[in-house]
GUNU-127545 format. One record per residue (C-alpha): y, z negated, x negated; residue number from 1. Coordinates in nm, 4 decimals. Each point is the difference from the previous one (the first is absolute). Example, Ala and Ser with C-alpha at 12.3 -4.5 7.8 and 13.67 -1.06 7.14 Angstrom:
REC, -0.4500, -0.7800, -1.2300, 1
REC, 0.3440, 0.0660, -0.1370, 2
***
This chain:
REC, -2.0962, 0.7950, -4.9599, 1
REC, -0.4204, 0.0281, 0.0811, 2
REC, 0.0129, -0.3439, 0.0273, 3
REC, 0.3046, -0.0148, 0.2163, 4
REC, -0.1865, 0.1905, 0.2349, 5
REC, -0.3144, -0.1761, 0.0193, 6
REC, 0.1903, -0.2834, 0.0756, 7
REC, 0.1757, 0.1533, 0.2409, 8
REC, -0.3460, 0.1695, 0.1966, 9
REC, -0.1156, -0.3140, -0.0081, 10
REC, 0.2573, -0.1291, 0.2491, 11
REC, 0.0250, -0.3467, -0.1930, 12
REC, 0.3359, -0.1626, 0.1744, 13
REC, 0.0429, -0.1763, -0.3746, 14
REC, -0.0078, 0.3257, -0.1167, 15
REC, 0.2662, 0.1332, 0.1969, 16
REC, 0.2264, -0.2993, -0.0676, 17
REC, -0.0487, 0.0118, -0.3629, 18
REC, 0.1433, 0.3856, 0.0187, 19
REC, 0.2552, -0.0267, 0.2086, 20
REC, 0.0918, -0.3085, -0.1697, 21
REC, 0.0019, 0.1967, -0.3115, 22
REC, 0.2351, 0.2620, 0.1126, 23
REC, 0.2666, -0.2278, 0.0999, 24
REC, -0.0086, -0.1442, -0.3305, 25
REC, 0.0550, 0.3204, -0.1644, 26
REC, 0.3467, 0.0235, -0.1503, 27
REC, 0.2424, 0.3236, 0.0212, 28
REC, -0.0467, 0.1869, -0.3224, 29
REC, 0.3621, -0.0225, -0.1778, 30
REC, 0.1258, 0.1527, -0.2969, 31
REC, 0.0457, -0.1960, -0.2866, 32
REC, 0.1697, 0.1081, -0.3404, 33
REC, -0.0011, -0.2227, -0.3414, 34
REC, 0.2605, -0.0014, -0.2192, 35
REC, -0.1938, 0.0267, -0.3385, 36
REC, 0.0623, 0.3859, 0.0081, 37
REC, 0.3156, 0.0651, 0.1619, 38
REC, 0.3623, 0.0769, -0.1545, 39
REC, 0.1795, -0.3145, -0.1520, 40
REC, 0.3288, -0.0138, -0.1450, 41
REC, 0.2147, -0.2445, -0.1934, 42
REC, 0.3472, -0.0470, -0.0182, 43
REC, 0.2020, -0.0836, -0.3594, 44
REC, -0.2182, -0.1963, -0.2520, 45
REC, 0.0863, -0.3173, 0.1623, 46
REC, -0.3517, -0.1827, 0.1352, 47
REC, 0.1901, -0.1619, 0.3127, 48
REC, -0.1523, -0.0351, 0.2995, 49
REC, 0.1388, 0.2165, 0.3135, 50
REC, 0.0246, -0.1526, 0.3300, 51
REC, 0.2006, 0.2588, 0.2423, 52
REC, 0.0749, 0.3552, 0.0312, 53
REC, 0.1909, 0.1948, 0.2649, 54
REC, 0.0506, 0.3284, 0.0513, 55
REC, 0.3882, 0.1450, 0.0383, 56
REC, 0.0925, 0.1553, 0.2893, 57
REC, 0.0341, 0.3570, -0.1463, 58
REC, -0.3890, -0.0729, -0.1007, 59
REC, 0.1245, 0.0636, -0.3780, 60
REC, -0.0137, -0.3164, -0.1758, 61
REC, -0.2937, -0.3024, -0.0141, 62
REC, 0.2346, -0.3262, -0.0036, 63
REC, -0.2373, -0.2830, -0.2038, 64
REC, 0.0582, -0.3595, -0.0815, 65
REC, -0.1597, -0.1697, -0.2182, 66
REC, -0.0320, -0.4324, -0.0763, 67
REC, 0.1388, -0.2011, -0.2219, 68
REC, 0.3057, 0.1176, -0.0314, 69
REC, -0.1053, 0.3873, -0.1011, 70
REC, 0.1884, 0.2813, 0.0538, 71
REC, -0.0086, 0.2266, 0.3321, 72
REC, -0.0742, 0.3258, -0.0335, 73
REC, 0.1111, 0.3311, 0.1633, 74
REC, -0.3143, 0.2425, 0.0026, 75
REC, -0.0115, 0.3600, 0.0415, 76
REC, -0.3526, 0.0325, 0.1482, 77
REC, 0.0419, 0.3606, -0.0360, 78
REC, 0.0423, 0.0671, -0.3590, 79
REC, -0.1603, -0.3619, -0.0572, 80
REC, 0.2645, -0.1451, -0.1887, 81
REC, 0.2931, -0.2658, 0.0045, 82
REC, 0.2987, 0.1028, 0.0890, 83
REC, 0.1468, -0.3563, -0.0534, 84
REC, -0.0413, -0.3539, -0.0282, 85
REC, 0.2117, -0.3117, 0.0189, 86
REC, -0.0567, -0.3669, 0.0124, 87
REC, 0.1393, -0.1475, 0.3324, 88
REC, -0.1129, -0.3645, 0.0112, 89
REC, -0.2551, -0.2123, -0.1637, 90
REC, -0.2358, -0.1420, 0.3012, 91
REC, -0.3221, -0.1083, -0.1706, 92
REC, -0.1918, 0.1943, 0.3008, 93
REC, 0.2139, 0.2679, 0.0426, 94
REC, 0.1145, 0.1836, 0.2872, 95
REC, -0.0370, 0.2107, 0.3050, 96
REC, 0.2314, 0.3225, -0.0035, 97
REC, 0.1556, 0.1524, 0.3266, 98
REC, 0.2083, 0.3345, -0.0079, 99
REC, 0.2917, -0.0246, 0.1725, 100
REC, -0.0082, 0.3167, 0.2703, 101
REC, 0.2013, 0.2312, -0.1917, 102
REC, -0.1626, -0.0930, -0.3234, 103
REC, 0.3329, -0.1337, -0.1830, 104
REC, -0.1362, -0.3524, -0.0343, 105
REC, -0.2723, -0.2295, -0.0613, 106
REC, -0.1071, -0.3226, 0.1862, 107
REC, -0.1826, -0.2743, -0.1998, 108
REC, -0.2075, -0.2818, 0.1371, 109
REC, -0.0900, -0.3095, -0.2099, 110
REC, -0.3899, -0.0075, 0.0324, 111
REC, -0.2173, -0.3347, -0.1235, 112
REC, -0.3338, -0.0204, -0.1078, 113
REC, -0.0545, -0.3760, 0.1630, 114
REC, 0.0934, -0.1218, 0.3251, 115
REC, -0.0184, -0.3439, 0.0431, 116
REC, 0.0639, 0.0344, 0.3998, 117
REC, -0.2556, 0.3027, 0.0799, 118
REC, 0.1292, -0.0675, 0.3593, 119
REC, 0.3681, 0.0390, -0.0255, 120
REC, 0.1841, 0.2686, -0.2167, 121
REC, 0.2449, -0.1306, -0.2236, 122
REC, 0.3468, 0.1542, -0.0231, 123
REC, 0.0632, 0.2229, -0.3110, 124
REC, 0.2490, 0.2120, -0.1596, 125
REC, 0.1134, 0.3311, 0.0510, 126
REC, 0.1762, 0.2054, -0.2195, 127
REC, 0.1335, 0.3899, 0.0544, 128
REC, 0.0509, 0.2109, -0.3206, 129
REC, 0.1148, 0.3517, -0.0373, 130
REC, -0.3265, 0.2464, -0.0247, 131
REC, 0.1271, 0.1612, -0.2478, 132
REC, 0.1856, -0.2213, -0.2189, 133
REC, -0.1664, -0.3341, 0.0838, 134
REC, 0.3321, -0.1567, 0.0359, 135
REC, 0.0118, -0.3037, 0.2134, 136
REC, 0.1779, 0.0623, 0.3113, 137
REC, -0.0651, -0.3584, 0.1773, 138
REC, -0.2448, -0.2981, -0.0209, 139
REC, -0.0903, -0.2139, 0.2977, 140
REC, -0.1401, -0.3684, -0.1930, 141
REC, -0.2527, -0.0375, 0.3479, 142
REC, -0.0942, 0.1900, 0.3191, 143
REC, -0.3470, 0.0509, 0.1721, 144
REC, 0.0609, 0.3619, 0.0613, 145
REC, 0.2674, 0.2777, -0.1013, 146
REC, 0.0176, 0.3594, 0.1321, 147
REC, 0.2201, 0.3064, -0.0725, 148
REC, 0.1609, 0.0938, 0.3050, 149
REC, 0.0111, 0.4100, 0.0603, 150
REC, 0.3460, 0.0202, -0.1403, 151
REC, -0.1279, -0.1110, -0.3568, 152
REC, 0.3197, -0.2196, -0.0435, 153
REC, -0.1058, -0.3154, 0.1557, 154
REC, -0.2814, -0.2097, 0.0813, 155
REC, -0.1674, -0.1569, 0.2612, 156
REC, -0.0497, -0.3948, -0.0893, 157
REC, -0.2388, -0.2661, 0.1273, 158
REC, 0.0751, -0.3323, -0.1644, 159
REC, -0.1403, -0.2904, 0.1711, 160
REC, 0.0730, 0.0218, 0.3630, 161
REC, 0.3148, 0.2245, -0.0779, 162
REC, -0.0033, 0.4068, 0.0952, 163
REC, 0.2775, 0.1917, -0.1202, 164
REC, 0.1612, 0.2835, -0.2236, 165
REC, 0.0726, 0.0455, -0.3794, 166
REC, 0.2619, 0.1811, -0.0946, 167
REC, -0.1270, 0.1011, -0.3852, 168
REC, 0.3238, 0.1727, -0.1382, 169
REC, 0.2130, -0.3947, 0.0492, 170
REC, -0.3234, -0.2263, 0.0564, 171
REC, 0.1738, -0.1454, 0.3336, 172
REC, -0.2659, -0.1455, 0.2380, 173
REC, 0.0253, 0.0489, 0.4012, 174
REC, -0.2527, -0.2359, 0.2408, 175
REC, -0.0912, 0.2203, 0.3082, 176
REC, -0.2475, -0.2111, 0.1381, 177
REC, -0.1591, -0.3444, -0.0388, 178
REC, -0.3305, -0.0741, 0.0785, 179
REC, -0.1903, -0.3419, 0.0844, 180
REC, -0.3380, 0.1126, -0.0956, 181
REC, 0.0834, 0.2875, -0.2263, 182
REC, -0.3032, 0.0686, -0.2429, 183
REC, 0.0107, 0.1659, -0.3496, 184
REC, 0.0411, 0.4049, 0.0618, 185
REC, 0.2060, 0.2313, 0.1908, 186
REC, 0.0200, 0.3962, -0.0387, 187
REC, 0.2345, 0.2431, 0.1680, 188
REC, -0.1152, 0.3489, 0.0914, 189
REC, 0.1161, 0.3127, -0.1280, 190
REC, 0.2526, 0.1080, 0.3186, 191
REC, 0.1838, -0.3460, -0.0855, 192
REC, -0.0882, -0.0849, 0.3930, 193
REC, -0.2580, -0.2671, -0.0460, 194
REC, -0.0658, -0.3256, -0.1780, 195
REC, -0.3418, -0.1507, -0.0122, 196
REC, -0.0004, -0.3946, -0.0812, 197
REC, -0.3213, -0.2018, -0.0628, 198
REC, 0.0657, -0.3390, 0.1852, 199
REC, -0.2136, -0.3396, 0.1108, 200
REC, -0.0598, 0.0056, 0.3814, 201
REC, 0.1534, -0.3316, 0.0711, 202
REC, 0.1241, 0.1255, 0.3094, 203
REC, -0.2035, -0.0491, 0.2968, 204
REC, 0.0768, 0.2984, 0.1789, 205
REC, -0.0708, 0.1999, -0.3263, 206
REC, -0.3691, -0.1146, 0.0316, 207
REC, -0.0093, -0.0094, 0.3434, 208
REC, 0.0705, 0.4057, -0.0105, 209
REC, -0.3386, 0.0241, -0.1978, 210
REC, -0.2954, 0.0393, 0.3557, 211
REC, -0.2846, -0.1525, -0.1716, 212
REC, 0.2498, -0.3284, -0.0969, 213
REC, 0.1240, -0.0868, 0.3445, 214
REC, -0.2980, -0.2082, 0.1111, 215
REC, -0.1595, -0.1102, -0.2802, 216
REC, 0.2361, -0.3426, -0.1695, 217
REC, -0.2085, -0.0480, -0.2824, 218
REC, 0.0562, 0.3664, -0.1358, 219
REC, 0.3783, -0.0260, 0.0848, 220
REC, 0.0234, -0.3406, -0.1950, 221
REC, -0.2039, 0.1534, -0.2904, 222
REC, 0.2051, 0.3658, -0.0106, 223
REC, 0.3421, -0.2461, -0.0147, 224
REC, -0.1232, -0.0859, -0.3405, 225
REC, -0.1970, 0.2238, -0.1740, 226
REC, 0.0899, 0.3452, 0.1161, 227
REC, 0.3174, 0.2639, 0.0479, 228
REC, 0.1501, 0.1933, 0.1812, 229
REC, 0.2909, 0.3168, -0.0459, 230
REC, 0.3122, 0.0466, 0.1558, 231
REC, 0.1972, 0.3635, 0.0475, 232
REC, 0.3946, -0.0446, -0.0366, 233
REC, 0.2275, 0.2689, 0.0468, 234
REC, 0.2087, 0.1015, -0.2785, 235
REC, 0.2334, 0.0268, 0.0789, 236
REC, 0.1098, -0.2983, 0.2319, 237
REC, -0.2687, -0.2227, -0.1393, 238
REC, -0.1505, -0.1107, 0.3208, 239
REC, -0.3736, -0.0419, 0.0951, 240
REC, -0.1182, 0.3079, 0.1868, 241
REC, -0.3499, -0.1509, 0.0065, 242
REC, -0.2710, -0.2002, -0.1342, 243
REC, -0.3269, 0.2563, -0.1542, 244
REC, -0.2989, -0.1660, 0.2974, 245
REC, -0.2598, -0.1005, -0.2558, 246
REC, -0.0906, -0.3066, -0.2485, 247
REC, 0.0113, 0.0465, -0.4045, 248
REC, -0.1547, -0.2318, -0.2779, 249
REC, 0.2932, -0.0768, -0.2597, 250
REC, 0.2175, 0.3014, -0.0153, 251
REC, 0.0707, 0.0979, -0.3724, 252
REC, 0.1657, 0.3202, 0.0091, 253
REC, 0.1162, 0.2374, 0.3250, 254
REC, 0.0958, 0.3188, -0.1231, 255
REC, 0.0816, 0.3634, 0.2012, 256
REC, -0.1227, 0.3260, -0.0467, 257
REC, 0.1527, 0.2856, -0.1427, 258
REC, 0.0565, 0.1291, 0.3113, 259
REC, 0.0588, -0.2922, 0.2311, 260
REC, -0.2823, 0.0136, 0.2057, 261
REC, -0.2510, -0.2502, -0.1334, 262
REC, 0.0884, -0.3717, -0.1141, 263
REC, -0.2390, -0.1483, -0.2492, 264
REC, -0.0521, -0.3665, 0.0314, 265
REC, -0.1729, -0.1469, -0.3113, 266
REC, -0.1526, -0.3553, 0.1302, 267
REC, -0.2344, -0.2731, -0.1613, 268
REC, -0.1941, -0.2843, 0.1818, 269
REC, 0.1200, -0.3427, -0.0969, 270
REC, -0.1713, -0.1009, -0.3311, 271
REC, -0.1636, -0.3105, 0.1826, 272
REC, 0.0471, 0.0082, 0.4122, 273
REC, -0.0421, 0.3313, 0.0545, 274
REC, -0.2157, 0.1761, -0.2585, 275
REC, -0.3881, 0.0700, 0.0825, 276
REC, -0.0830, 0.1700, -0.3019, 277
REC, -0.2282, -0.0906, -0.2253, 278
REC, 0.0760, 0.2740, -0.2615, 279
REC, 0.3337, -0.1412, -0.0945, 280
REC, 0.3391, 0.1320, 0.1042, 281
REC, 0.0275, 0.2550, 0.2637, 282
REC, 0.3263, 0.2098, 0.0873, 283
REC, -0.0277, 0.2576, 0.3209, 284
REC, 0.3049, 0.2931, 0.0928, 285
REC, 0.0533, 0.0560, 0.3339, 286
REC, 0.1894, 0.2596, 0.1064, 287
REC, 0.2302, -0.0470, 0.2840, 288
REC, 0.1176, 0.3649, 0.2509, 289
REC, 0.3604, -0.0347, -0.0014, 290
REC, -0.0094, 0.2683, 0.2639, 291
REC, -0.2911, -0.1839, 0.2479, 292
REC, 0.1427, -0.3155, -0.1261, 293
REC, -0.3460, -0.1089, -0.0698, 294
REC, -0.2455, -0.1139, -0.2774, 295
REC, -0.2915, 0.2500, -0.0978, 296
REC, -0.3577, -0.1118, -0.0056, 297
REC, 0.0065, 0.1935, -0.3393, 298
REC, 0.0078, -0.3339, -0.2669, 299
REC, 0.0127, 0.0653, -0.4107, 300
REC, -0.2105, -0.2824, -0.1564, 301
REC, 0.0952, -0.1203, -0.4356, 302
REC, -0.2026, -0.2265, -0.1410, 303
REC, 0.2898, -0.0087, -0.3227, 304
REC, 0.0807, -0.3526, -0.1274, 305
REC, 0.3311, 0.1148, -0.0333, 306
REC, 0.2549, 0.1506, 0.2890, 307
REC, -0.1686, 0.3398, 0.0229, 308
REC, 0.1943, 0.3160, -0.0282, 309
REC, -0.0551, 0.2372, 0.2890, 310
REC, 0.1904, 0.3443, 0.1028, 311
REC, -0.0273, 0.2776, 0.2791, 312
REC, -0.0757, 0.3181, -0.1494, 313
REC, 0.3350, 0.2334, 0.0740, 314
REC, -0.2340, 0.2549, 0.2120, 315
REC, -0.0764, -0.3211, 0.2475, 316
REC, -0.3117, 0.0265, -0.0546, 317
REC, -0.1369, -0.1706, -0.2673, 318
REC, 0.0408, -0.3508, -0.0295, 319
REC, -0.0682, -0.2095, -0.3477, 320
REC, -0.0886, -0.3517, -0.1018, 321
REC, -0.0496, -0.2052, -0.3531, 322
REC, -0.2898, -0.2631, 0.0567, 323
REC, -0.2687, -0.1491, -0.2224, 324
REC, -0.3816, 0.1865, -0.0146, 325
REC, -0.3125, -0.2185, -0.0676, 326
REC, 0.1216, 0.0335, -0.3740, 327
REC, 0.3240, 0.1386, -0.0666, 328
REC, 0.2936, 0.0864, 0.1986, 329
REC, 0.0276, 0.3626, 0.1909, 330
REC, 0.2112, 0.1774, 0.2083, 331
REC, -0.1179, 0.1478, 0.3333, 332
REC, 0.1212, 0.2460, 0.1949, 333
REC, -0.0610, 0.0536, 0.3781, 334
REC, 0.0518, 0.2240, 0.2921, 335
REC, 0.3219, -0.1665, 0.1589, 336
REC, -0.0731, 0.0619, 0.3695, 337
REC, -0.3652, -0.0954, 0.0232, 338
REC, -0.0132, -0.2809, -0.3081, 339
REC, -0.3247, 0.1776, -0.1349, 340
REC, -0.0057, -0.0589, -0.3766, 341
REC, 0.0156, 0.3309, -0.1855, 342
REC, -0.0212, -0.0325, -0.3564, 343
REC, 0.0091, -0.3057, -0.2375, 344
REC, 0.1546, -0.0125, -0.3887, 345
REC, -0.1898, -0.2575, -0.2003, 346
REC, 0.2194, -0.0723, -0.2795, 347
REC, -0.3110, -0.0875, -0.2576, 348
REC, 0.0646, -0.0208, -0.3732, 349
REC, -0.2450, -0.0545, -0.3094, 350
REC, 0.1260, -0.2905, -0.1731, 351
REC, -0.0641, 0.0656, -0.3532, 352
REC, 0.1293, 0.2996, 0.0223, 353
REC, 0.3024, -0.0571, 0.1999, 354
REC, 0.0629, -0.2351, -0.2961, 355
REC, -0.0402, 0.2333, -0.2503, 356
REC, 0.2401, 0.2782, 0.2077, 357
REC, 0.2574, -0.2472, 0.0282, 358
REC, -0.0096, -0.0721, 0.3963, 359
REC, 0.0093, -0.3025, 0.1762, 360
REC, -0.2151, -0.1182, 0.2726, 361
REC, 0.3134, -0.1075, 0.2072, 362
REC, 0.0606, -0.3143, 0.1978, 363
REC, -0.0852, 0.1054, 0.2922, 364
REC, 0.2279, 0.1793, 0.1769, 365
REC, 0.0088, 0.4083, 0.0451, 366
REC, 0.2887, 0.2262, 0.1283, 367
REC, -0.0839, 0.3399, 0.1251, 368
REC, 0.2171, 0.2899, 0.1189, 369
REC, -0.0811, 0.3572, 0.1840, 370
REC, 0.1499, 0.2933, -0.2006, 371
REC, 0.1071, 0.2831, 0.1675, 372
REC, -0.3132, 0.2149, -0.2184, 373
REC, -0.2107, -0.1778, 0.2522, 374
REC, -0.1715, -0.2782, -0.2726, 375
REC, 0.0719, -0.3686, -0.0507, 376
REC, 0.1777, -0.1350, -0.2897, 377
REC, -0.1554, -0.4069, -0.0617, 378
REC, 0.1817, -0.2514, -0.2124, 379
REC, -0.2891, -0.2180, -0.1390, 380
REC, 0.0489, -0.1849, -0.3450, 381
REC, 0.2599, 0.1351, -0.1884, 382
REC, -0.1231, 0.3589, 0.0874, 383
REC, 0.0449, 0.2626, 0.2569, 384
REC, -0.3070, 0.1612, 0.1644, 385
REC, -0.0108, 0.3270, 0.2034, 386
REC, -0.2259, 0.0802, 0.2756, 387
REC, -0.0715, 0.2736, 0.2089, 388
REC, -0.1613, -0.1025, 0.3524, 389
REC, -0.2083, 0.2786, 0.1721, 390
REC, 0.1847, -0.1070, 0.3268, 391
REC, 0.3541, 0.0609, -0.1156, 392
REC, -0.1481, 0.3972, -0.1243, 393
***
C-alpha cells in the first residue's frame, strides 16, 4: 500500500494506468465449495453409472436413471433410501426423466454419448412408464421433442415437421400443425395456452421483423443458415400468434417455467460457421418474458461437452447450470435477474481413493436437483452428492 502511494504522489500517468488497470482486472470474489468433504450417497451395490434425476411433483421422491440398461430408482431423499426400482429400457446412455404434472407417470428420453451431426439433433425415442410401477404405458420409436400436456394423459409431439397430440391410454396420434422449418423442440406452458416451437427463419418476413436485419443482406443471408428463431402457437387452435423478435444459435431445448412466465431457450453456435470459441463447445440460456414478449439481456453460459442440464430454482430466483471448470466439471448457481454468478460446486475427486471407495469418475455428465430443505442433490458417477449453498439459506 506505501508504495501505492508513492506512486500515486508522484503523479506518474503510467502509474495511474497500471492501477486503474489493475482494478478492472480484479474478479468478483465467489464462493466456491469442493466436494471432497461433503455428503455422498450410493444407491444398491450395483457400480452403474447415473445419468438423470428428477424430482416428483409432491417433492417426495428423487427419480434416477442409470446406463446400460440399469435399473431406475425411486429415492426417498428424506429418509435416504429406495423406495423402488425397476428396469425400464436398456439405452446404453440412459435417459432423461420428466414427471408428468400430477406425478402418475414418467417420461423417458433416449440420450447418446456421440453425435455424429453436432449441428442437427437426431430423432429419438420416447417412452412413458407408470412412476410407480415402471410399467410401459407407450413408446414413440423417434421424435425430436415430447412433452406432457397439463392433463397428464397425453402428450404434446414434435416429429419432423409434424405438431400434434398423443393420446397415451390408446397410442392414437393427431397432427395439429405442420411446419416448413420446424426445428427439434417445442414446450407448452403450464395454463395449456401456449406452445413455444424452435424453427429456421426461412421466411423473409420472419427476419425482416428482427431491426438490426432489415438493411444489412449479408447478416440476413448468414442468419437463414446458421441461426433460429421461436414461434408462439395457441393451444388451443394451433395458429401462430407471433414470432419471439430476436436471433438464436442452434436451439437444443425450449422449456417453460414452473410458473409460465419465463421460457428458457438452450442454444449452441454452429460447430464450424458460427462458433468463435476457442475453448471448445459453448452452450448459452436465454430467457425469453412471455409477458413483455421479449428476450432478457440476462444469458447463462456451459462450457459442458455434453447437453448441459439447467433448472430455475422454484423461488424464481435462483437459476442453475452444469458446465466444465479449468479441471473438472461444476455446477454454478446465479442470481436469475441480474446473471451475477453466486456460488460454484466443483465436483473434484481423489482418484486413488475414489477407487478404493468404490466411485466412479463419471463420463461426464451431472444432474442436479433443488430440494425443498434448501440444498442441492448432484448425480456424478454412480453417486449422489448433497450440497448446501449459502444463497439458498
Amino acid at each position: 500500500m506505501k508504495r501505492l502511494i508513492i506512486l500515486l504522489q508522484k503523479n506518474s500517468l503510467k502509474s495511474l494506468i497500471w492501477f486503474f488497470t489493475s482494478l478492472l482486472m480484479i474478479e468478483p470474489c465467489v464462493a466456491q465449495v469442493y466436494n471432497l468433504d461433503n455428503e455422498k450417497l450410493k444407491l444398491g451395490e450395483k457400480k452403474n453409472l447415473l445419468c438423470w434425476m428428477e424430482l416428483s411433483p409432491d417433492t417426495k421422491t428423487l427419480s434416477i436413471s442409470s446406463t446400460q440398461g440399469f435399473p431406475l430408482y425411486q429415492f426417498d431423499w428424506e429418509t435416504k433410501s429406495i423406495r423402488n426400482d425397476y428396469v425400464v429400457n436398456d439405452w446404453y446412455a440412459g435417459s432423461r426423466l420428466t414427471y408428468s404434472p400430477d406425478g402418475s407417470k414418467i417420461l423417458l428420453q433416449h440420450l447418446f454419448y456421440a453425435d455424429n451431426s453436432p449441428d442437427k439433433d437426431r430423432e429419438v425415442e420416447f417412452q412413458v412408464v407408470d412412476a410407480t410401477s415402471g410399467i410401459q404405458l407407450f413408446l414413440m420409436d423417434k421424435a425430436h421433442d415430447v412433452r406432457f400436456m397439463p392433463d397428464s394423459k397425453h402428450l404434446l409431439y414434435l416429429e419432423g415437421d409434424q405438431l400434434g397430440i398423443i393420446d397415451i391410454a390408446d397410442g392414437s396420434k393427431v397432427e395439429k400443425h405442420r411446419f416448413y422449418n420446424a426445428s427439434v423442440s417445442a414446450d407448452i406452458d403450464p395454463t395449456g395456452k401456449i406452445i413455444a416451437v424452435a424453427v429456421h427463419p426461412d421466411d423473409k418476413e420472419m427476419l425482416a421483423s428482427i431491426p438490426s436485419l432489415r438493411q444489412d443482406k449479408k447478416a440476413l443471408k448468414f442468419a437463414a443458415k446458421n441461426k433460429q428463431m421461436i414461434e408462439i402457437l395457441d393451444a388451443q387452435t394451433f395458429e401462430t400468434i407471433y414470432a419471439v423478435n430476436d436471433l438464436f444459435d442452434l436451439i437444443f431445448r425450449v422449456e417453460f417455467s414452473k410458473d409460465g412466465r419465463y421460457l428458457m431457450v438452450l442454444h449452441t453456435p454452429h460447430s464450424g460457421k458460427a462458433n468463435s470459441s476457442i475453448k471448445g463447445k459453448q452452450s448459452y440460456v436465454s430467457v425469453v418474458d412471455m409477458e413483455s414478449r421479449e428476450v432478457l439481456r440476462t444469458i447463462f453460459l456451459s462450457t459442458s461437452d455434453y447437453e448441459p442440464q439447467f433448472r430455475l430454482h422454484p423461488n424464481g430466483r435462483i437459476f442453475g447450470i452444469e458446465t466444465k471448470g479449468r479441471k473438472f466439471r461444476e455446477i454454478h448457481l446465479y442470481d436469475f435477474d441480474s446473471g451475477q454468478l453466486l456460488e460454484r460446486y466443483e465436483l473434484s475427486y481423489r482418484l486413488l481413493e475414489s477407487l478404493r471407495a468404490g466411485e466412479s469418475v463419471g463420463d461426464g455428465r451431472n444432474c442436479f436437483e433443488f430440494l425443498p430443505d434448501n440444498s442441492v442433490v448432484i448425480v456424478t458417477g454412480n453417486r449422489l452428492q448433497i450440497w448446501k449453498p449459502e444463497c439458498l439459506k
